[in-house]
Every structure is written in C-alpha cells, then in structure tokens.
KOLTI-661535 format. One record per residue (C-alpha): residue in one letter; z, y, x. Coordinates in Angstrom, 1 decimal. Example, Ala and Ser with C-alpha at 12.3 -4.5 7.8 and 13.67 -1.06 7.14 Angstrom:
2
a, 7.8, -4.5, 12.3
s, 7.1, -1.1, 13.7
end
This chain:
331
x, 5.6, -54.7, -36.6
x, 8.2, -55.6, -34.5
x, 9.2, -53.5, -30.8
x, 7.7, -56.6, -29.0
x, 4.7, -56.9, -30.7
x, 3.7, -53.1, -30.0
x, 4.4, -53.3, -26.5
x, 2.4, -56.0, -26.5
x, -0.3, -54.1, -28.3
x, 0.5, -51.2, -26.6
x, 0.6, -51.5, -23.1
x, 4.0, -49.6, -23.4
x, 7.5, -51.2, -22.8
x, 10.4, -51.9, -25.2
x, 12.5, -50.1, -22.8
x, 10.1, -46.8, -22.8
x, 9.3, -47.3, -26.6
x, 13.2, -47.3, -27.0
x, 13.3, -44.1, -24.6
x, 10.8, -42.6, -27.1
x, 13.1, -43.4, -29.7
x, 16.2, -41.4, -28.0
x, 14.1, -38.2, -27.2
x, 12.9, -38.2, -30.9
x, 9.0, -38.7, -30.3
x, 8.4, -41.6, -32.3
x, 11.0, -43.3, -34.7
x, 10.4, -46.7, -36.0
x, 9.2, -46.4, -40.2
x, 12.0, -49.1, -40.6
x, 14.3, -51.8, -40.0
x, 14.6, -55.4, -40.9
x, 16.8, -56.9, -42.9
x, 18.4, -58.0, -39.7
x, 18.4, -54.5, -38.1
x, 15.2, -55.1, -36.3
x, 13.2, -52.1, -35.5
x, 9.7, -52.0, -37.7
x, 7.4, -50.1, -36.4
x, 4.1, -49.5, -39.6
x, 0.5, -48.2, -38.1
x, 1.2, -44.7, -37.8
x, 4.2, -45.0, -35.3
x, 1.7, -47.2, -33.3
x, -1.0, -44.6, -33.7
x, 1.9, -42.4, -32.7
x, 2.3, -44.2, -29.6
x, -1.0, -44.0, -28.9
x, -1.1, -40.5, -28.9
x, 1.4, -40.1, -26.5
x, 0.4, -42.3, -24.1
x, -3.1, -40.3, -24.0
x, -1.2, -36.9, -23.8
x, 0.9, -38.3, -21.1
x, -2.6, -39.3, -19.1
x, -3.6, -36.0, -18.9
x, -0.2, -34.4, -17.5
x, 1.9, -33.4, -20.4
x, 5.3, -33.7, -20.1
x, 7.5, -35.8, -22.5
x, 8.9, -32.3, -23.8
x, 4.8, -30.9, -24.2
x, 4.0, -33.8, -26.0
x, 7.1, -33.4, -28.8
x, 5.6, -29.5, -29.3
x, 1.8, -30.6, -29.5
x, 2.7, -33.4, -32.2
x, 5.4, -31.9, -34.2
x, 4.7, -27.9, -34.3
x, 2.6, -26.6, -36.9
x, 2.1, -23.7, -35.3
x, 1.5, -25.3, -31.7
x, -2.3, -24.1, -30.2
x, -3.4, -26.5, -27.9
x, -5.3, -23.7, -25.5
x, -2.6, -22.4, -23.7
x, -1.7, -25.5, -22.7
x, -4.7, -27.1, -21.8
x, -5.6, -23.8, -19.0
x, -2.1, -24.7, -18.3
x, -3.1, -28.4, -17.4
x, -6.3, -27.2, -15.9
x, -4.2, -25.1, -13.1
x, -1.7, -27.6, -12.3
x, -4.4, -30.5, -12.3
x, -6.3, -27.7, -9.5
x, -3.7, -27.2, -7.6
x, -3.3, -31.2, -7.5
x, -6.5, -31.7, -6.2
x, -6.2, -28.9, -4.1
x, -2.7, -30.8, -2.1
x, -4.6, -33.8, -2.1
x, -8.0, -32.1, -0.8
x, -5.9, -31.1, 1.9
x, -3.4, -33.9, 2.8
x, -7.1, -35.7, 2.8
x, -8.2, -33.4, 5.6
x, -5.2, -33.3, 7.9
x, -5.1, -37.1, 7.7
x, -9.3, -36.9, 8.5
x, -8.5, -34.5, 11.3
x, -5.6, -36.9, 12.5
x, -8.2, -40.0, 12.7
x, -10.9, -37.8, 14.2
x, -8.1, -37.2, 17.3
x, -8.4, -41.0, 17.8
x, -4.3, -41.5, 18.3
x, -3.0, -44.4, 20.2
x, 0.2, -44.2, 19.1
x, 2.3, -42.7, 16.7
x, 3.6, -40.6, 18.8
x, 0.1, -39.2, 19.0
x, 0.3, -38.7, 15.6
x, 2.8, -37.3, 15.0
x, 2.2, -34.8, 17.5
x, -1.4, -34.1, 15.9
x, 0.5, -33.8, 12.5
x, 3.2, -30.9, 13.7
x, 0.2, -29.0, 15.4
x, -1.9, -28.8, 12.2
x, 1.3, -27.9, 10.4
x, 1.5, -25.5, 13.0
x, -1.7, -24.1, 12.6
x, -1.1, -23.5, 8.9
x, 2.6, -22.2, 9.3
x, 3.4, -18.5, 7.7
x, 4.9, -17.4, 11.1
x, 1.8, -16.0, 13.5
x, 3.8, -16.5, 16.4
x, 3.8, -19.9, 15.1
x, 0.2, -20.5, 14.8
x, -0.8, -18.9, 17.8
x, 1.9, -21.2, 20.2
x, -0.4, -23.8, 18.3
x, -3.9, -22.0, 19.1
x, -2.9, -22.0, 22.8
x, -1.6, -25.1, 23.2
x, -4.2, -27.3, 21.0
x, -7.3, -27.6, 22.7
x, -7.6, -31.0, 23.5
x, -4.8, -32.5, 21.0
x, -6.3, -31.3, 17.7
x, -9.9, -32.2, 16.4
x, -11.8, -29.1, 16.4
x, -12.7, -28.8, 12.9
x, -9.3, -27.6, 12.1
x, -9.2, -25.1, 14.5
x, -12.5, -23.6, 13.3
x, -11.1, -24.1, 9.5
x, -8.0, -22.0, 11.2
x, -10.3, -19.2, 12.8
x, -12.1, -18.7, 9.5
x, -8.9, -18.2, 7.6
x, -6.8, -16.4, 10.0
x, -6.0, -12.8, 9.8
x, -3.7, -11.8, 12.3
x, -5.9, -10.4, 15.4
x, -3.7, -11.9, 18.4
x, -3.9, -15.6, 16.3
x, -8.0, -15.3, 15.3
x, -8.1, -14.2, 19.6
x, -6.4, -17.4, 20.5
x, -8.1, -19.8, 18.3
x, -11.5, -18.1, 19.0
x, -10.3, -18.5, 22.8
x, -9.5, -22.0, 21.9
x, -13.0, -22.8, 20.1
x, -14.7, -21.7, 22.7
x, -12.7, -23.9, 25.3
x, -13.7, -27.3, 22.8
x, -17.3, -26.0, 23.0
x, -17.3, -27.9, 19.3
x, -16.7, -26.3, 16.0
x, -20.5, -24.4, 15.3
x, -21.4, -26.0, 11.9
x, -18.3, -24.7, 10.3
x, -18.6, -21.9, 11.5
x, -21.9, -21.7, 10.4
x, -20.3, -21.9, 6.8
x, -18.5, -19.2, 7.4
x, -21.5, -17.2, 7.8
x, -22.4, -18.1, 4.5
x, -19.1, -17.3, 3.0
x, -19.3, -15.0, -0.1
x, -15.9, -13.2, 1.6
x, -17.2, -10.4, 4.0
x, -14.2, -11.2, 6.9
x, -14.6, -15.1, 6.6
x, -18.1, -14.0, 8.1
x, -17.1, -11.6, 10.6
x, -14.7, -14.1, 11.8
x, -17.3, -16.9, 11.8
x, -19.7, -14.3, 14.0
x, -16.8, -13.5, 16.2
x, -16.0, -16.9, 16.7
x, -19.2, -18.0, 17.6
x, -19.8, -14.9, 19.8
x, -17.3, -16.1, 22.1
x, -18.7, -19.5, 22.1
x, -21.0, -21.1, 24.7
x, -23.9, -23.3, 24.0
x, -27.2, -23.2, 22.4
x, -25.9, -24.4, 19.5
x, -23.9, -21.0, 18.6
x, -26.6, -19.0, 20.4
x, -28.9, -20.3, 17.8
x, -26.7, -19.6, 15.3
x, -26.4, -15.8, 16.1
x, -29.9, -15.3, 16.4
x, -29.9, -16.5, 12.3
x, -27.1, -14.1, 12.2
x, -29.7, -11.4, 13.4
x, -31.4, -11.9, 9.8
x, -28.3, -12.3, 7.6
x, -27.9, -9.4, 4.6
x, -24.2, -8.5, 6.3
x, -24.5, -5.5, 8.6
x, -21.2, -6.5, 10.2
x, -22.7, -9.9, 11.3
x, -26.3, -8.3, 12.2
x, -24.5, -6.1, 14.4
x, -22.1, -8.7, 16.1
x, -24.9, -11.2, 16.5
x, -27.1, -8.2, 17.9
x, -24.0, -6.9, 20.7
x, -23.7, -10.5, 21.9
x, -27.5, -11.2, 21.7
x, -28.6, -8.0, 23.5
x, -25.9, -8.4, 26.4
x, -26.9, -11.6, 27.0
x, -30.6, -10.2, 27.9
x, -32.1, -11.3, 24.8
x, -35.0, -8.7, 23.1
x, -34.7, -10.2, 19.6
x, -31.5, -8.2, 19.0
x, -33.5, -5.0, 19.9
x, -34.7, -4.1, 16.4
x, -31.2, -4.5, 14.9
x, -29.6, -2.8, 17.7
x, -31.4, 0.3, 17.0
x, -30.6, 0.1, 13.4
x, -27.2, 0.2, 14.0
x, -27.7, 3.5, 16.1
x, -29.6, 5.0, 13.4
x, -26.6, 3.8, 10.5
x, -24.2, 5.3, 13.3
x, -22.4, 1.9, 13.0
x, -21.2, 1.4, 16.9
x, -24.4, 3.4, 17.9
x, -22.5, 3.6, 21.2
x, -22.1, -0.1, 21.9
x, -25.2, -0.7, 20.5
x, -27.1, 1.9, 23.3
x, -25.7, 0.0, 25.7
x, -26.7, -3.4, 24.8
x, -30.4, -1.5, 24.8
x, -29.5, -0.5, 28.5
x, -28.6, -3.8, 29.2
x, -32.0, -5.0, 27.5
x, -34.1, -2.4, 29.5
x, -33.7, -4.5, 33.3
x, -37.3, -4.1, 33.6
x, -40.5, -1.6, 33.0
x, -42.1, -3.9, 30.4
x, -38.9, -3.9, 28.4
x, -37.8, 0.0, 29.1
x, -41.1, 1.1, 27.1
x, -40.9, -1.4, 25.0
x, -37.3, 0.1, 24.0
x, -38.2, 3.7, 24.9
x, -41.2, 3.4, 22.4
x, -39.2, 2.0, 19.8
x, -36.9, 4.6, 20.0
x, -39.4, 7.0, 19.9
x, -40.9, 5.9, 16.9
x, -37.6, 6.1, 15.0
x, -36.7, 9.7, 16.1
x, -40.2, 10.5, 15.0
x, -40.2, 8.8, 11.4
x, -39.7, 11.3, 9.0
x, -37.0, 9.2, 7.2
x, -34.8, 9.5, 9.8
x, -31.8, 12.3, 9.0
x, -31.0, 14.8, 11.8
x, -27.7, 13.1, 12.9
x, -30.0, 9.5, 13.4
x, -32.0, 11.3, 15.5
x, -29.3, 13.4, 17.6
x, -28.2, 9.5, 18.0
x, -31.6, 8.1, 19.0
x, -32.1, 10.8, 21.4
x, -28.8, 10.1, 23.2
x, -29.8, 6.3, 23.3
x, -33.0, 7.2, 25.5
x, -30.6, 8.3, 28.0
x, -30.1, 4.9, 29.5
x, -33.3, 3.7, 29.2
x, -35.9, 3.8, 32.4
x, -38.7, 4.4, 33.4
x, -41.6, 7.1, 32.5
x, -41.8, 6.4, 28.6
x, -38.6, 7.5, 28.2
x, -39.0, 10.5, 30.5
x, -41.9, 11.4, 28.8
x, -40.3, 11.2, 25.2
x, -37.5, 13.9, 26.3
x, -39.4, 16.2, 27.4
x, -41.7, 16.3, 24.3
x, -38.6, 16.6, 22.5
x, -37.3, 19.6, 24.5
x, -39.4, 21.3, 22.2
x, -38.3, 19.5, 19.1
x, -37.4, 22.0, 16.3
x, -34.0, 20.8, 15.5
x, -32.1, 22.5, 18.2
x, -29.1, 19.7, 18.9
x, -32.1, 17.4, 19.6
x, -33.9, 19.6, 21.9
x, -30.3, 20.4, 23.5
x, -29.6, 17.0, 24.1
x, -32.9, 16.0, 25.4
x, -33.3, 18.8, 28.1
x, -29.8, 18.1, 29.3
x, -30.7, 14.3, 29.7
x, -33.9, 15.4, 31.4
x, -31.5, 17.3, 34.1
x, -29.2, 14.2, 34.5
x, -32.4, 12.0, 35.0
x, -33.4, 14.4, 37.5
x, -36.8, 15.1, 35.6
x, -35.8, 18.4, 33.8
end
C-alpha cells in the first residue's frame, strides 16, 4: 500500500506519516520498484497504534518506548497521564470560572473586562499584599462568588479580614459559603463561619443557626458567639458547652450575659447553669468555670445558686461563689 493510500485510510497525512518515518516509529515494509514507499498491514496497524496513543497524551518519544521496549510497563505511565490529564481539567475548570465570574460582572466593554480579569488574577496572586489591594478594592467590580471562593481559600489573616469585610459589603456570597461548612478541611469551615459571621441578612443568619448543629466544635462555637450576641437563646445550649470544654469559656459567658436582658431569660440561663455544675459528669475545673459564668447572670436564680454553692465541697467552687455573692451585693 502506497503513502497515499494510508493516509487516506488513515486519517493521517503523508507529511506526518513521512515525520513518523524520520523519528523511527513506523518504517515502511518496502519500496517499489520505482522507490515508492509500501507500507504492508502491520505498519498500518502500526499507525493505528500511534495515533490512539497519541489521543490519550503520549508524546511522540512515549509512544517509541511503549511500542518498541520489551521491558516497557505501561503503569507508570498511564498514573503519569492520569496527573497531567487532572491537572488539564483542573486549568480548564478554572479558566471556565474566571470567564463565568467575568460574564456574571455583566461588562460593557472590554475595558470592563479586562479590569474584572486583573482583579481575579489579583485575587489568586502569591503576594498577600496583592490579594488584599484586590479584597479592598473589589466590591462592586468582581462577582461575588469569587470573592467567597477567595475567603474559603485564603490563609493570610489581614487578606481573609478584607475579603470577609468585602462579603459582607456585597451582602451576596452565603451558598458558597454554605459549602464551606461542609468542607471535609477543618479551616475551610472556620473560614466559611467567620465569613458568614460577619455577614448581614437572614440568609447567613440561617446559615449559623445550622452551624449551631454542625459536628465541628470550632463552627458550633463561632455560630453560637455571633448567635448569642445578637440576642438569640438557641445559641444558649452550645454556649455553655463551650464553657464546660473550657474552649473560649470567657467569650462564651459573655454572650450568656448578653442573652440574660431579661428575668425570663436570666433563670432560664441561671438554671441551666445550674444543672451543669450539679451533673455529676462535670470535672471540677467545668464547674470552677460554670460557677464563674453565674456571675453575670441576674436575677434571684442565680443568687440563689451561689449561695447553695458556698457550701459546695470543692473548696475553689465555694471560694468563687461567696466572692461573687459579695460582688453581687448578696453575700
């Protein structure tokens, strides 16, 4: 078979079958009598074979080892192609989304985006100074899905401060964020409940009070310090977890201080504490920590609770509570 009947049956051209030729991959069976190339089956099914190694990625050099080494194995090179066909998808995943987040601005011109393009390039440089000049100035020129895609992934406290400032300027950005609580890394979700902590709006106040159920005692906790200093009792239960754990027991009292504005909601936190210091789960520093907590709750529950623990038998409990009783004027 002649070189223009196999690129006919081929699909491949005599110039690229003739580049074969030169690079030693396939070498025509014969020649005519006239100096013709002759090409029998095998070359073809030659050609065939390297034309489907190509498809998947090889290089012209990968494809000479795969067909003419014996002792070529074919796994190495295969995870080989499986990273570097990842890593393609993962450019192309992403040049997909920056050219979203550019239509999503709604430019009019191509100034507008162009000036979209260098802020999400921005946004992504290695340089924090960098990204947070971008987090400051971005607001209203870059859709807000990237800046909550930036606050998930940013590590750098002064850059995740600006674009959680920045967030909560666009009042837009919850149901990423609401990924991120989902996240199977523990500071993506910090930084999701951070982020939405700082955010105004029912939709992110929703959000946190979901967060008051999630398995992550760092987001429990957040969700419960915003929740509770915004007035609202469901954070109560988790607030006094956290003072039991000892896990910002001291911000977490005063949320409950916040929580107790009126008599109804003083017992209701006074008894709760109570309850806790008088569970005999609780360990001795938990309830040295519940004790203190009572302090800036109201009202005649609380009273009443430290002065039956004046007599408590462990002494820095009974310590604490007289000298609270003395501050509160009741002792």
């Amino acid at each position: 078979m002649l070189i223009g009947e196999v690129a006919r049956r081929s699909g491949v051209s005599a110039r690229m079958l003739r580049h074969y030729e030169s690079l030693g991959l396939v070498r025509p069976s014969g020649r005519t009598g006239s100096g013709y190339r002759e090409y029998s089956g095998e070359d073809v099914r030659r050609i065939f074979h390297i034309e489907s190694l190509r498809a998947v990625g090889l290089s012209l050099r990968e494809i000479g080892r795969a067909l003419d080494d014996p002792g070529f194995t074919p796994a190495d090179l295969v995870d080989d192609l499986i990273r570097r066909t990842r890593e393609r998808i993962a450019a192309e995943t992403e040049l997909l989304t920056r050219l979203q987040r550019v239509r999503a601005a709604d430019p009019a011109a191509w100034e507008d985006v162009l000036q979209v393009l260098a802020l999400l390039r921005a946004l992504g440089s290695t340089s924090a100074g960098t990204r947070q000049r971008a987090a400051l100035a971005s607001v209203d020129e870059v859709p807000v899905e990237a800046l909550a895609q930036a606050a998930l992934g940013e590590g750098d406290p002064y850059v995740a401060g600006a674009l959680r400032w920045a967030l909560s300027r666009s009042g837009g950005g919850a149901a990423l964020l609401a990924e991120g609580l989902g996240s199977p890394v523990a500071a993506v979700r910090e930084r999701a409940v951070r982020a939405l902590a700082e955010m105004p709006g029912r939709g992110a106040a929703t959000l946190l009070r979901d967060a008051l159920a999630s398995p992550d005692a760092v987001v429990r906790g957040r969700a419960a310090l915003t929740l509770g200093a915004r007035g609202e009792a469901a954070a109560i239960p988790v607030l006094v977890d956290m003072i039991v754990a000892g896990s910002n027991d001291t911000d977490a009292a005063d949320a409950l201080s916040v929580l107790a504005g009126d008599d109804t909601a003083a017992d209701r936190i006074a008894s709760v504490l109570v309850g806790r210091i008088g569970d005999g789960t609780t360990g001795q520093p938990a309830r040295g920590r519940l004790t203190q907590a009572l302090a800036g709750i109201p009202g005649a529950t609380a009273s009443r609770a430290l002065a039956d623990l004046v007599g408590d038998a462990d002494r820095a409990v009974a310590l604490t509570a007289a000298y609270l009783l003395r501050l509160r004027g009741d002792g």
